[in-house]
Kinemage of the C-alpha trace (Angstrom):
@kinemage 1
@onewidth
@group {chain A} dominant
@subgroup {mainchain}
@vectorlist {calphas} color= white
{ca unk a 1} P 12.998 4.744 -27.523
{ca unk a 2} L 9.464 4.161 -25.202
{ca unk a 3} L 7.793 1.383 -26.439
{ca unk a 4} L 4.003 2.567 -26.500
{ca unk a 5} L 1.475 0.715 -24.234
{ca unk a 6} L -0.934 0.755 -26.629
{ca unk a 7} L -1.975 1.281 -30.030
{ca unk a 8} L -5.054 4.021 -30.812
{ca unk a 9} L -6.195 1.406 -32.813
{ca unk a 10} L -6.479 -1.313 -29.712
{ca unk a 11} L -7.517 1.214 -27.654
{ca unk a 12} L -10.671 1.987 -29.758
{ca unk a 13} L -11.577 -1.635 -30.466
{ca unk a 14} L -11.460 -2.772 -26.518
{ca unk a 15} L -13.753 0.502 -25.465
{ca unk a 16} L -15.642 0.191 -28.198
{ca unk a 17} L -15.165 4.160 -28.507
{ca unk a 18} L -15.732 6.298 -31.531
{ca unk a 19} L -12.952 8.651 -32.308
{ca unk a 20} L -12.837 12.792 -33.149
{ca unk a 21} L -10.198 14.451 -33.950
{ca unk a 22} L -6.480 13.753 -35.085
{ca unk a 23} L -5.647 10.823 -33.308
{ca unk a 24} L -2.110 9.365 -32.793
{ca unk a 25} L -0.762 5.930 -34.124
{ca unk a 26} L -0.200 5.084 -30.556
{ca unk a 27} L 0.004 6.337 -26.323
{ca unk a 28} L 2.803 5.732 -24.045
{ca unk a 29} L 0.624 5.523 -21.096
{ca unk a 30} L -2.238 6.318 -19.042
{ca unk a 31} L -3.277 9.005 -17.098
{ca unk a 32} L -5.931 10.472 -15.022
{ca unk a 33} L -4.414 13.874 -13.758
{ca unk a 34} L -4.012 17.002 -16.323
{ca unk a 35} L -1.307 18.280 -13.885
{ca unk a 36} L 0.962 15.168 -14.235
{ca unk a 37} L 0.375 13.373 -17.107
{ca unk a 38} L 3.638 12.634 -19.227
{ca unk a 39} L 4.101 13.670 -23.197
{ca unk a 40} L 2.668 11.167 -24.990
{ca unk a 41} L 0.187 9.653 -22.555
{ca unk a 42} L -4.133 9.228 -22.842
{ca unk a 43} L -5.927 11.266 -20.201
{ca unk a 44} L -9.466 9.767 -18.853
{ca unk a 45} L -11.313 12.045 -17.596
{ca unk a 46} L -12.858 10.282 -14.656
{ca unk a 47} L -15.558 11.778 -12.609
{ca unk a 48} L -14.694 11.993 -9.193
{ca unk a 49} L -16.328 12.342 -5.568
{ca unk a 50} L -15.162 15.950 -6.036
{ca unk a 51} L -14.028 16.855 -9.327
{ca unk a 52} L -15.068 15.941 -13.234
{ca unk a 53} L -12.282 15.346 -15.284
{ca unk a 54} L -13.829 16.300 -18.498
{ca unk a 55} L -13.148 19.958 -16.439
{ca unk a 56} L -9.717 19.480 -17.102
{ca unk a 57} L -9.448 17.699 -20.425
{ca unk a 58} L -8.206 20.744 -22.604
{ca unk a 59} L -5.195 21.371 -19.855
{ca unk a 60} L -4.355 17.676 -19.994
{ca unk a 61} L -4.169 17.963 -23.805
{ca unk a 62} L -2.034 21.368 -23.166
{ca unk a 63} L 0.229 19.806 -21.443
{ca unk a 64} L 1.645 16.888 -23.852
{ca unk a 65} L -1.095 14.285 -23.831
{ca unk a 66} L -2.007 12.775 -26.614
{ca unk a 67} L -5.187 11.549 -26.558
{ca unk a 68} L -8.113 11.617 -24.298
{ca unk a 69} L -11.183 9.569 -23.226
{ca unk a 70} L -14.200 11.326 -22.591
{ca unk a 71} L -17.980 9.992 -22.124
{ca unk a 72} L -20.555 10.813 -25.362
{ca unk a 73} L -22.766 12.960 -22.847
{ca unk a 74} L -19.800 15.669 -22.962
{ca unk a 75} L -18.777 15.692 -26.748
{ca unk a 76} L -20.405 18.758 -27.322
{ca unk a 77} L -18.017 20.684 -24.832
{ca unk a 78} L -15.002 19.947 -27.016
{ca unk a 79} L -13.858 21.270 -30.549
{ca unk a 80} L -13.801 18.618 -32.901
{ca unk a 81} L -10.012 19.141 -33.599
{ca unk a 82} L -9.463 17.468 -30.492
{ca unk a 83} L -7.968 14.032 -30.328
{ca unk a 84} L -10.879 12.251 -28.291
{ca unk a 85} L -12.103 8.938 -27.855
{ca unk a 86} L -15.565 8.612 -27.192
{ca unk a 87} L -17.086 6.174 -24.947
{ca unk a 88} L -21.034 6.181 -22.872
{ca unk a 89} L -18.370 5.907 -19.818
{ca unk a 90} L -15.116 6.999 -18.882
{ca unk a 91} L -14.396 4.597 -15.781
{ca unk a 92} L -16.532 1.930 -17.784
{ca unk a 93} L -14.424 2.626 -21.068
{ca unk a 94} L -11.102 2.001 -18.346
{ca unk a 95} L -12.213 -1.001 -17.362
{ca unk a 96} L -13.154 -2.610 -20.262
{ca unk a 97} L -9.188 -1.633 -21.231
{ca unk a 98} L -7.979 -2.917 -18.333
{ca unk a 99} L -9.753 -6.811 -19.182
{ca unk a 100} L -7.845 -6.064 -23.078
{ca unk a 101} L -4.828 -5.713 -21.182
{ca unk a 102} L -5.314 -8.563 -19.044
{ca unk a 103} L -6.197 -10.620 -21.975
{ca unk a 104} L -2.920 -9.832 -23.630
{ca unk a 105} L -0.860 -10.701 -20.903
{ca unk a 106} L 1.432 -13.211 -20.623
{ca unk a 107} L 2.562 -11.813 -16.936
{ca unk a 108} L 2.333 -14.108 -14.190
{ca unk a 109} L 0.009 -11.995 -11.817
{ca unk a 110} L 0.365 -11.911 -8.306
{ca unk a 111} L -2.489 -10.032 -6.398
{ca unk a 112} L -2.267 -8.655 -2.684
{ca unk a 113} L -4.925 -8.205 -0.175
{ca unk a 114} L -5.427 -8.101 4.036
{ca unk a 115} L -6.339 -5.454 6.587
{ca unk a 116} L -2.482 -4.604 7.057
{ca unk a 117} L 0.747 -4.581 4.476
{ca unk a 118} L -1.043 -4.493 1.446
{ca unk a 119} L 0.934 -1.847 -0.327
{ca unk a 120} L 4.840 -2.736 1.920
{ca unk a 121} L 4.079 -6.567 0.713
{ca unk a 122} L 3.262 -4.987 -3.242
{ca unk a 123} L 6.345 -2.682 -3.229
{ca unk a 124} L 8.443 -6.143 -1.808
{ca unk a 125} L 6.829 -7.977 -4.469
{ca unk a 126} L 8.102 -5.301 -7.231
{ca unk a 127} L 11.822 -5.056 -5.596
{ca unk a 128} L 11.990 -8.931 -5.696
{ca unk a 129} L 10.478 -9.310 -9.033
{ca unk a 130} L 12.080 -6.278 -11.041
{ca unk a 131} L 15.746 -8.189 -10.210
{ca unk a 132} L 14.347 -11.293 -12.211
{ca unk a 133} L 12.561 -9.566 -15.159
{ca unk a 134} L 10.609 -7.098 -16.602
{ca unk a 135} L 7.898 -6.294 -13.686
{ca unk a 136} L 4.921 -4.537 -13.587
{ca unk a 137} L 2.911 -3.421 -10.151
{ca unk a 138} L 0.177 -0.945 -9.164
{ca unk a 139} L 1.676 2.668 -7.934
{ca unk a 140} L 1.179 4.454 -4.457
{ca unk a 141} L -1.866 2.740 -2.713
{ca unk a 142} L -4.173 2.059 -6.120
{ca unk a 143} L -6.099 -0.761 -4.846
{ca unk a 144} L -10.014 0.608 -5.716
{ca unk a 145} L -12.778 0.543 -8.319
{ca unk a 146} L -10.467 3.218 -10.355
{ca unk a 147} L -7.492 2.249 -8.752
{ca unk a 148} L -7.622 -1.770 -10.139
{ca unk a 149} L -8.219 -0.987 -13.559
{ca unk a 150} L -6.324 2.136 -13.997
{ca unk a 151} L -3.284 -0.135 -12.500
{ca unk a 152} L -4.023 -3.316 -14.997
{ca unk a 153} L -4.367 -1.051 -18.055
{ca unk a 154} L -1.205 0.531 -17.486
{ca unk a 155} L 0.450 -2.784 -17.465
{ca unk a 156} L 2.952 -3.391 -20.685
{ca unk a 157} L 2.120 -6.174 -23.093
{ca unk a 158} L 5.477 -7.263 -22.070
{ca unk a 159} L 5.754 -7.477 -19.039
{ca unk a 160} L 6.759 -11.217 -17.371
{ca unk a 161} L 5.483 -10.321 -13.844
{ca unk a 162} L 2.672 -7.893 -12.327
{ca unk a 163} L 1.259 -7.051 -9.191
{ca unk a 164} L -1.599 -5.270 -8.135
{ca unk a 165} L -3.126 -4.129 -4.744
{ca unk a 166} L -6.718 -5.223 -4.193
{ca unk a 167} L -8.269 -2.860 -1.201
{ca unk a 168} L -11.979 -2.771 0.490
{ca unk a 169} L -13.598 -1.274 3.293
{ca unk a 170} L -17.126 -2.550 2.319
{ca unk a 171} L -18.359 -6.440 1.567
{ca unk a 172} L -18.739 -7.123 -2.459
{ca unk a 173} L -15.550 -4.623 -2.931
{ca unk a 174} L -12.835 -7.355 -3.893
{ca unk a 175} L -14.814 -9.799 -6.300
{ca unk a 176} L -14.981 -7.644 -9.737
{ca unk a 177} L -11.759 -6.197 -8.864
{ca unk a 178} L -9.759 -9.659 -8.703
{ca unk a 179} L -12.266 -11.189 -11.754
{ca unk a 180} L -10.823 -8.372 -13.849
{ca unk a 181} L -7.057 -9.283 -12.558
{ca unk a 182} L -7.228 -12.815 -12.344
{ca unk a 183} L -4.136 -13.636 -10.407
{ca unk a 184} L -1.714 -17.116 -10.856
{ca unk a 185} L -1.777 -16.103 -6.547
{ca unk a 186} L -3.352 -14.643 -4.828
{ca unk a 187} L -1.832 -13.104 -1.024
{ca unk a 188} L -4.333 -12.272 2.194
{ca unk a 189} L -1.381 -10.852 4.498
{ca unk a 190} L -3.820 -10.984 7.537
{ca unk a 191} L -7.230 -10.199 8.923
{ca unk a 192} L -7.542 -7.579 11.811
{ca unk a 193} L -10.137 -5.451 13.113
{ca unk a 194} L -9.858 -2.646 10.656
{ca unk a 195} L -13.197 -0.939 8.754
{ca unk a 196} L -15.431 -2.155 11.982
{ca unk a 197} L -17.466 0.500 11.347
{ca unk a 198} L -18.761 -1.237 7.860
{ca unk a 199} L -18.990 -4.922 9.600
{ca unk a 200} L -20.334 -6.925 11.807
{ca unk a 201} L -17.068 -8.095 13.226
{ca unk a 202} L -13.714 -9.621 11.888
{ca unk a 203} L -15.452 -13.025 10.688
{ca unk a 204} L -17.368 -10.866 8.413
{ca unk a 205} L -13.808 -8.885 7.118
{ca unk a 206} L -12.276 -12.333 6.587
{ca unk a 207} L -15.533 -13.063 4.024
{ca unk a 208} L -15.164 -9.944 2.514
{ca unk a 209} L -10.640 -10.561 1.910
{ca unk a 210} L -11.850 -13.796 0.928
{ca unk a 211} L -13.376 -12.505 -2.229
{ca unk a 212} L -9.935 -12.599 -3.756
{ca unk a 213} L -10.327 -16.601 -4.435
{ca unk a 214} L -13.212 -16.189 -6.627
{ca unk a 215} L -10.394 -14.269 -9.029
{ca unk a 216} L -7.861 -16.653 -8.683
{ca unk a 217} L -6.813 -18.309 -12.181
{ca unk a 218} L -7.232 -22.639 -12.483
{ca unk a 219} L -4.143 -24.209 -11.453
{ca unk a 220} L -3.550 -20.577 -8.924
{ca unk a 221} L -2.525 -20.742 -5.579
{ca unk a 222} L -3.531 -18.762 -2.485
{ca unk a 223} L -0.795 -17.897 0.351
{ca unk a 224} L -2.585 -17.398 3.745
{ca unk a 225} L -1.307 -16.325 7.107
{ca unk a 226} L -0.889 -19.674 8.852
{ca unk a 227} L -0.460 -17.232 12.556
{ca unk a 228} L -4.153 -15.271 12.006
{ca unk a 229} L -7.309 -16.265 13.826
{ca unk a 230} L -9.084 -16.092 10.842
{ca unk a 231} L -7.048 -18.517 8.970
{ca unk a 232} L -9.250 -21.279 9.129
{ca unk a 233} L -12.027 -19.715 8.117
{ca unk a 234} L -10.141 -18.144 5.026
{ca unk a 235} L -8.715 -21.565 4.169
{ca unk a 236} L -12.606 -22.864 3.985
{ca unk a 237} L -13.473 -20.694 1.567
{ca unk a 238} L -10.221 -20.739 -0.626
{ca unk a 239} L -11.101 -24.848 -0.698
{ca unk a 240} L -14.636 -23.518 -1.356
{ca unk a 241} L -13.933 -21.472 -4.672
{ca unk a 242} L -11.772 -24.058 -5.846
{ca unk a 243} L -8.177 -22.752 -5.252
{ca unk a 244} L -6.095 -26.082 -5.909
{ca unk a 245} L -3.371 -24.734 -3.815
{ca unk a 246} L -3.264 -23.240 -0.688
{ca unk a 247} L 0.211 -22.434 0.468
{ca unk a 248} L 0.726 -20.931 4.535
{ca unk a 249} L 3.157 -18.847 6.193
{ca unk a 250} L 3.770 -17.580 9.377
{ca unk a 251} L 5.681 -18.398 12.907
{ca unk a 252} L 3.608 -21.790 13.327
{ca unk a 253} L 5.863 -25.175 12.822
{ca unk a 254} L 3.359 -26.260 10.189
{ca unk a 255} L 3.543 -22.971 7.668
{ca unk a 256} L 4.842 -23.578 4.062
{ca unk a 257} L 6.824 -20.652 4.883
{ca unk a 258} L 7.991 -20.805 8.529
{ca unk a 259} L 9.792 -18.272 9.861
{ca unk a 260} L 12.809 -19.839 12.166
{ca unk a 261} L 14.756 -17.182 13.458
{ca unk a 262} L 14.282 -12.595 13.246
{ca unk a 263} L 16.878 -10.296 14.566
{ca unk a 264} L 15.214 -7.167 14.375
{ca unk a 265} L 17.810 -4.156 14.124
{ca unk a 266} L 16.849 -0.330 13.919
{ca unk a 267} L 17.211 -0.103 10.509
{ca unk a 268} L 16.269 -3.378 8.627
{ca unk a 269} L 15.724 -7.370 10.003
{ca unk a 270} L 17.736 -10.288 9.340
{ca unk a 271} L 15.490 -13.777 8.631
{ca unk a 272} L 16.008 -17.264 8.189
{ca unk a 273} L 13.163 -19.064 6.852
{ca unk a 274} L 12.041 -22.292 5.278
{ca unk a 275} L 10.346 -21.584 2.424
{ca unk a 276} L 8.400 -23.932 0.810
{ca unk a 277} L 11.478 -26.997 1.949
{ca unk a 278} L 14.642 -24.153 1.314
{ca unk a 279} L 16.577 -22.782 4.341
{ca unk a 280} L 17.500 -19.135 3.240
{ca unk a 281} L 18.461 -16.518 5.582
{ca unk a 282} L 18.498 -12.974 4.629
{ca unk a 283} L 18.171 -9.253 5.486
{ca unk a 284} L 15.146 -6.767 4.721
{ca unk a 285} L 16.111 -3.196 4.381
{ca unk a 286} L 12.984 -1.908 6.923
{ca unk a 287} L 12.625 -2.769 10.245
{ca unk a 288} L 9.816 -5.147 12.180
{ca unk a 289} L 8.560 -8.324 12.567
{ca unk a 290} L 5.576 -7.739 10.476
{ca unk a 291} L 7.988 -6.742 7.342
{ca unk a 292} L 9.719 -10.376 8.639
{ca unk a 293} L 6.585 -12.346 8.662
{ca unk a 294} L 5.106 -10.624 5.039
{ca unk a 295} L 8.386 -11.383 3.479
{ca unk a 296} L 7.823 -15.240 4.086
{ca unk a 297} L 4.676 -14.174 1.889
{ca unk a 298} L 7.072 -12.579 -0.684
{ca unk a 299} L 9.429 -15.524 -1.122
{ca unk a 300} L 6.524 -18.064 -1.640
{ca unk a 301} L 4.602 -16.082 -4.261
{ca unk a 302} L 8.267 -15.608 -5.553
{ca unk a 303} L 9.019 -19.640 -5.830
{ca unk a 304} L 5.470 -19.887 -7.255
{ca unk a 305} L 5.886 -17.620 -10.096
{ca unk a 306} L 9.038 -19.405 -11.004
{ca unk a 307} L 11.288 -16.643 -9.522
{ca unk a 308} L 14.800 -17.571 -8.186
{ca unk a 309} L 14.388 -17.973 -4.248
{ca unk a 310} L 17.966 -17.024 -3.764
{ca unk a 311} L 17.753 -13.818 -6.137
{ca unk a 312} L 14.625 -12.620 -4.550
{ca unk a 313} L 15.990 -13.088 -1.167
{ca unk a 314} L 18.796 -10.840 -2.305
{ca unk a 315} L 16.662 -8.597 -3.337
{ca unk a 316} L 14.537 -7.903 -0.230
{ca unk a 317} L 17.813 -5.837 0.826
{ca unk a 318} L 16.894 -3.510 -1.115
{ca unk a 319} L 13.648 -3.030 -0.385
{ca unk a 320} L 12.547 0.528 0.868
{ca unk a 321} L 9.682 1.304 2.683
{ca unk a 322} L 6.553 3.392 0.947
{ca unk a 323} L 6.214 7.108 1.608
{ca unk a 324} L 4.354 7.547 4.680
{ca unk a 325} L 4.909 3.190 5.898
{ca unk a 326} L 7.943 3.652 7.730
{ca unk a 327} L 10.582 6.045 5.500
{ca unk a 328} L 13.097 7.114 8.250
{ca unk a 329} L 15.313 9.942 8.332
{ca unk a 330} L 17.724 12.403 10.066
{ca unk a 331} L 16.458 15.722 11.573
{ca unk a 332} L 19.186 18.289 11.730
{ca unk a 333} L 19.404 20.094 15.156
{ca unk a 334} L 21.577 22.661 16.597
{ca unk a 335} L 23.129 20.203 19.094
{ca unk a 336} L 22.777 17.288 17.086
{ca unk a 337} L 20.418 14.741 14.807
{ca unk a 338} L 16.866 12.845 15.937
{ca unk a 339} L 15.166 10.461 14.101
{ca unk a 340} L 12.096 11.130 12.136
{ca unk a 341} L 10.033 7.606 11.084
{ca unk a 342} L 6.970 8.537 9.065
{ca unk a 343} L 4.153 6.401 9.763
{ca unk a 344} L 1.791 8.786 8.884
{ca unk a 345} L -0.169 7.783 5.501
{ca unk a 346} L -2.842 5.360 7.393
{ca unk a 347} L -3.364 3.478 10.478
{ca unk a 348} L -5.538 0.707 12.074
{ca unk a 349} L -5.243 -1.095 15.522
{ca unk a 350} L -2.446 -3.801 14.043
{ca unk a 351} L -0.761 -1.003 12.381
{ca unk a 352} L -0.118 0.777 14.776
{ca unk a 353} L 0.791 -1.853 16.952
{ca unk a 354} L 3.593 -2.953 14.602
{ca unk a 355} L 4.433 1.059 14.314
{ca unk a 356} L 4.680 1.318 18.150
{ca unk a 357} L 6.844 -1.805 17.852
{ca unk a 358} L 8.931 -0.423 15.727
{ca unk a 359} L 9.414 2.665 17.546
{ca unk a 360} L 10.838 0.347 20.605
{ca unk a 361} L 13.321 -1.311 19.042
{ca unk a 362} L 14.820 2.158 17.346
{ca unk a 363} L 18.124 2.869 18.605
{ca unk a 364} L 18.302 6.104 20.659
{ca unk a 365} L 21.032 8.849 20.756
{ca unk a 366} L 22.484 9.978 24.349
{ca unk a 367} L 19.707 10.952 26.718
{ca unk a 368} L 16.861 10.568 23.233
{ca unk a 369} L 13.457 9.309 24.346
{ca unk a 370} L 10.978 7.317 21.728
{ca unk a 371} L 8.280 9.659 21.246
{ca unk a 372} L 5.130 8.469 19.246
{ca unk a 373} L 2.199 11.051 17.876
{ca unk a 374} L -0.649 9.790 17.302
{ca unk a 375} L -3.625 10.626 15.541
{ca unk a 376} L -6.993 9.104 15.102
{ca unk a 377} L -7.424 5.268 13.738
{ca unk a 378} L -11.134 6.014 12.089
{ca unk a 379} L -13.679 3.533 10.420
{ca unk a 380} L -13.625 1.464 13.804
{ca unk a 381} L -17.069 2.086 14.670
{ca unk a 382} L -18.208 1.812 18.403
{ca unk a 383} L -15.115 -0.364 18.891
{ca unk a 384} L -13.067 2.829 18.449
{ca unk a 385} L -12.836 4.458 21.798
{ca unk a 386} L -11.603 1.123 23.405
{ca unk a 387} L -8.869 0.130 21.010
{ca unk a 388} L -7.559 3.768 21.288
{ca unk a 389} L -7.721 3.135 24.935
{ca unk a 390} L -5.932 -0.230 24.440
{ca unk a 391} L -3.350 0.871 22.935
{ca unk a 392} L -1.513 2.249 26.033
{ca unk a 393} L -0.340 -1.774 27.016
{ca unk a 394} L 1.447 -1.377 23.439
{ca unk a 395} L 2.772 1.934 24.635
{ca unk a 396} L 4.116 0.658 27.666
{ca unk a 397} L 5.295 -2.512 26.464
{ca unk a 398} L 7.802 -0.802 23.828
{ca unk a 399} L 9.157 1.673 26.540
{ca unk a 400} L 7.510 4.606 24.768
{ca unk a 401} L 9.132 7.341 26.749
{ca unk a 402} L 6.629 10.331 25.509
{ca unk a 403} L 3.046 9.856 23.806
{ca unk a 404} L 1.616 13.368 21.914
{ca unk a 405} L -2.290 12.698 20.746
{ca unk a 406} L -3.934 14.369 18.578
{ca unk a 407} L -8.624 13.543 17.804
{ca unk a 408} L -11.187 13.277 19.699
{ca unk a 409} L -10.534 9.236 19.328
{ca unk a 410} L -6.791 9.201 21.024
{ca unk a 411} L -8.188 11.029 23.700
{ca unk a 412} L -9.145 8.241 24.478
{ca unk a 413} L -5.917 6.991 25.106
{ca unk a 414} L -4.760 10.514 26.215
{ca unk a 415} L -6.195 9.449 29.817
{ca unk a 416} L -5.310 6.222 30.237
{ca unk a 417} L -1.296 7.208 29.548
{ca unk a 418} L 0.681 7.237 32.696
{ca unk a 419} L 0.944 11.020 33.593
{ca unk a 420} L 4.765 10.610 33.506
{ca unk a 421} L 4.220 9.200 29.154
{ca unk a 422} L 2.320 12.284 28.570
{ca unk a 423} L 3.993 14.477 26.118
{ca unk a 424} L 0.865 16.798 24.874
{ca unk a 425} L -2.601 16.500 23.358
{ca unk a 426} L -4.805 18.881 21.217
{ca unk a 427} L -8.035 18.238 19.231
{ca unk a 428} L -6.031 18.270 15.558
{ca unk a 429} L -2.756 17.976 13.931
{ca unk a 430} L -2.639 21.592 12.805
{ca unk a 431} L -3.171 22.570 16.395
{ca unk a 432} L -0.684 19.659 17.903
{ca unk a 433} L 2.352 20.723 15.508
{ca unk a 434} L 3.813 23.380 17.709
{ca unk a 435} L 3.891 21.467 21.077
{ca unk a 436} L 5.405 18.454 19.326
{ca unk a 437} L 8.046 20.452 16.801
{ca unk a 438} L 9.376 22.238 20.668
{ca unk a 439} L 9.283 19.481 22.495
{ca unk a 440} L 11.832 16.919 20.490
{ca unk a 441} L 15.961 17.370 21.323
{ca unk a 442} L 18.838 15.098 19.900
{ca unk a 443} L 18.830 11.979 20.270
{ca unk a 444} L 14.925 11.721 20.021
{ca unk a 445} L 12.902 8.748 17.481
{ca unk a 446} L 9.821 10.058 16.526
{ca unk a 447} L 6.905 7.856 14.996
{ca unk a 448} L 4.175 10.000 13.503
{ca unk a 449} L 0.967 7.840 12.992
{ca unk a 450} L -2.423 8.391 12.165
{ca unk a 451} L -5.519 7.508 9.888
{ca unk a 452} L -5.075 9.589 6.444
{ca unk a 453} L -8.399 11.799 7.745
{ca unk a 454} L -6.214 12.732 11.009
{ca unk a 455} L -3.602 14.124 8.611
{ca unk a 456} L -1.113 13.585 10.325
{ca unk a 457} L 1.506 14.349 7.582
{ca unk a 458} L 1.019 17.781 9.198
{ca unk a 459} L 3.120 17.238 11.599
{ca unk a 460} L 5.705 15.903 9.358
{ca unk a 461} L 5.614 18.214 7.405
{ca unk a 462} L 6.659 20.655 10.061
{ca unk a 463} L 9.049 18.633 11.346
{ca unk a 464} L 10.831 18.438 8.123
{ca unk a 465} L 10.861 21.929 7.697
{ca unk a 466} L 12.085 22.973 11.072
{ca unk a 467} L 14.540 20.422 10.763
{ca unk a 468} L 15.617 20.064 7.536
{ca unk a 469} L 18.097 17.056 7.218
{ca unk a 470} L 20.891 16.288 5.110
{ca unk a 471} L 20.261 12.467 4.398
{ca unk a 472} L 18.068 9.803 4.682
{ca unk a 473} L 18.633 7.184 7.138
{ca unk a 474} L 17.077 4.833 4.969
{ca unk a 475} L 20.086 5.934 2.123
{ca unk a 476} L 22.836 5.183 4.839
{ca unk a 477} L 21.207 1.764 6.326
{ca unk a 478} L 23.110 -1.207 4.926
């Protein structure tokens, strides 16, 4: 039987929320969407850039849950028969849960930030973690002002571990997001040029990542990329905001966790490491030398939290890449199979310089060509149309056979390709899909990368369904 994640009872007393209606005893979790929320669970009905949830409150109710949160101003709307609590704010009411829940935990809490790897470095965490004990960790990419709490309230009073995602793309974003989370450690994978558009430059990202360490629980520890430029500066203010332990990783000879040796295979990468004094060598089911260099991140916050460095190394093997970060698999052709890696959920400069990366090490079939399609990397500002541009030396350096572009950004790279690397352009994704869906053969690897707003999943999308394939590469990859 599902324990419940919270009494009615608890619920009531940390919002402070008067009640209509015939509540039950207890909810077995949290939701915020009528059309997937579970029998059993509390709906809030946030208000959202686009839609209100108290719209949808009735079909969330319809539809099993048991409960729901809505704010005073909308009581009227609703029969009293209806199980409601009642707060002055929905998203308020959530967060105030979310500090209960924290305040009940005896989880040691590992939060993740950095311009790149935030959510593969969470989803390592939770693979590593769930083979030593009863783990906890934010879902998809909820890293936000709703995202934080919704994450932390959903976390089970017993729970021994729990991660959570912190994200920003604007200074001040990170501080009452880790203060509510208050991590044992704290992880800043790296700081790139990525939201440029909202800063003055990457000094002024690093200040804004560095909010994490004003969250960071006495006694905590922060793990910092030894190999960044902005290390330094994110080391001052760790020391600053009184972190008593600052643990590095990274290539460098002086990193806590220093990486020694990466064999980097199509399908996953084999490590050995020193991690924190151990020598441990293992494999990590996704490919790259990023996924190498955040794993040395993994294993310390591991060994911090008390975890078995041997048991999460194991573990990594296991690990699976996000949707959209990297999930390979087979496309199904007439004359054969070609290789489909999705990349296509975000993408900044370092991004998609790992992605391209990736995409050069992938092991073709007989006469297959790496083909990458691209779509805009936005939020870059008036930086953007040269680090599109750049991005041909990454092209070239990982013998990318056949480049497709999609935005009025990558056109930017569009002209600076070689003529002979040029597979096709067009001003969207809807309007690229044809020329790239003819233009692949067996054999082929095909990254498809873009911002989220260059929706680039398009393309996937087609690709899937023109192709459709029988397994997952990522199944069969040992």
């Amino acid at each position: 039987m599902t324990q419940p994640l919270w009494t009615v009872e608890a619920m009531a007393q940390a919002m402070q929320a008067s009640r209509m209606g015939t509540l039950p005893e207890a909810v077995t979790g949290i939701s915020i969407d009528s059309r997937s929320i579970a029998p059993g669970e509390v709906y809030f009905a946030i208000k959202g850039d686009v839609h209100d949830g108290h719209d949808f409150v009735e079909a969330a109710l319809k539809n099993g849950g048991g409960a729901a949160v809505i704010a005073h101003s909308h009581r009227e709307k609703f029969s009293y028969e209806l199980p409601l609590l009642i707060v002055p704010d929905v998203l308020a009411g959530l967060v105030d849960l979310a500090r209960a829940s924290r305040a009940r935990s005896n989880a040691k809490i590992i939060a993740v930030t950095g311009s790149v790897g935030k959510t593969s470095t969470k989803e390592a965490l939770r693979c590593v973690f769930e083979a030593q004990g009863e783990t906890h960790a934010s879902a998809a990419s909820f890293n936000n002002h709703w995202g934080v709490p919704l994450s932390l309230a959903r976390c089970p009073a017993s729970a021994q571990y729990a991660i959570f995602e912190i994200g920003m793309n604007h200074a001040g974003e990170i501080e009452p997001l880790v203060k509510m989370v208050r991590p044992h450690v704290a992880i800043v994978t790296t700081v790139e040029p990525v939201h440029l558009e909202f800063f003055s430059g990457i000094e002024a990202i690093a200040d804004a990542k560095a909010e994490i360490f004003s969250g960071i629980e006495p006694g905590g520890a922060a793990i910092l990329n030894l190999d960044n430029s902005q290390f330094g500066r994110l080391e001052e203010k760790a020391r600053a905001a009184g972190v008593s332990r600052i643990v590095t990783f990274g290539a460098n000879a002086k990193a806590d966790a220093r990486l020694i040796d990466v064999a980097l295979h199509p399908a996953c990468s084999a490590v050995r490491a020193d991690v924190l004094g151990q020598d441990v060598t293992y494999k990590i089911g996704v490919p790259g030398r990023h996924m190498a260099m955040n794993s040395l991140a993994v294993l310390a916050a591991a060994m911090l939290a008390g975890a078995d460095l041997a048991l999460s190394a194991l573990a990594l093997t296991k690990f699976k890449p996000a949707t959209g970060r990297g999930v390979r698999q087979t496309l199904d052709m007439a004359d054969g199979t070609a290789t489909l890696i999705d990349e296509s959920y975000n993408a900044n400069p370092a991004s998609m310089a790992a992605a391209l990366n990736v995409l050069g090490h992938a092991k073709t079939g007989p006469r297959g060509r790496r083909i990458a399609v691209l779509g805009d990397m936005l939020e870059l500002g008036q930086a953007g149309p040269d680090l599109h541009r750049g991005l041909v030396k990454a092209v070239e350096v990982n013998r990318i056979d056949a480049v497709f572009c999609c935005g009025s950004l990558m056109r930017y790279l569009w002209e600076a390709l070689p003529s002979a690397k040029k597979g096709g352009y067009a001003d969207t994704s809807a309007a690229l899909e044809q020329q790239v869906v003819s233009a692949i053969g067996p054999g082929d690897v095909i990254t498809v990368k873009g911002s989220l707003g260059s929706r680039m999943k398009t393309i996937v999308t087609a690709l899937e369904k023109r192709f459709p394939s029988k397994a997952s590469l990522d199944d069969l990859a040992v």
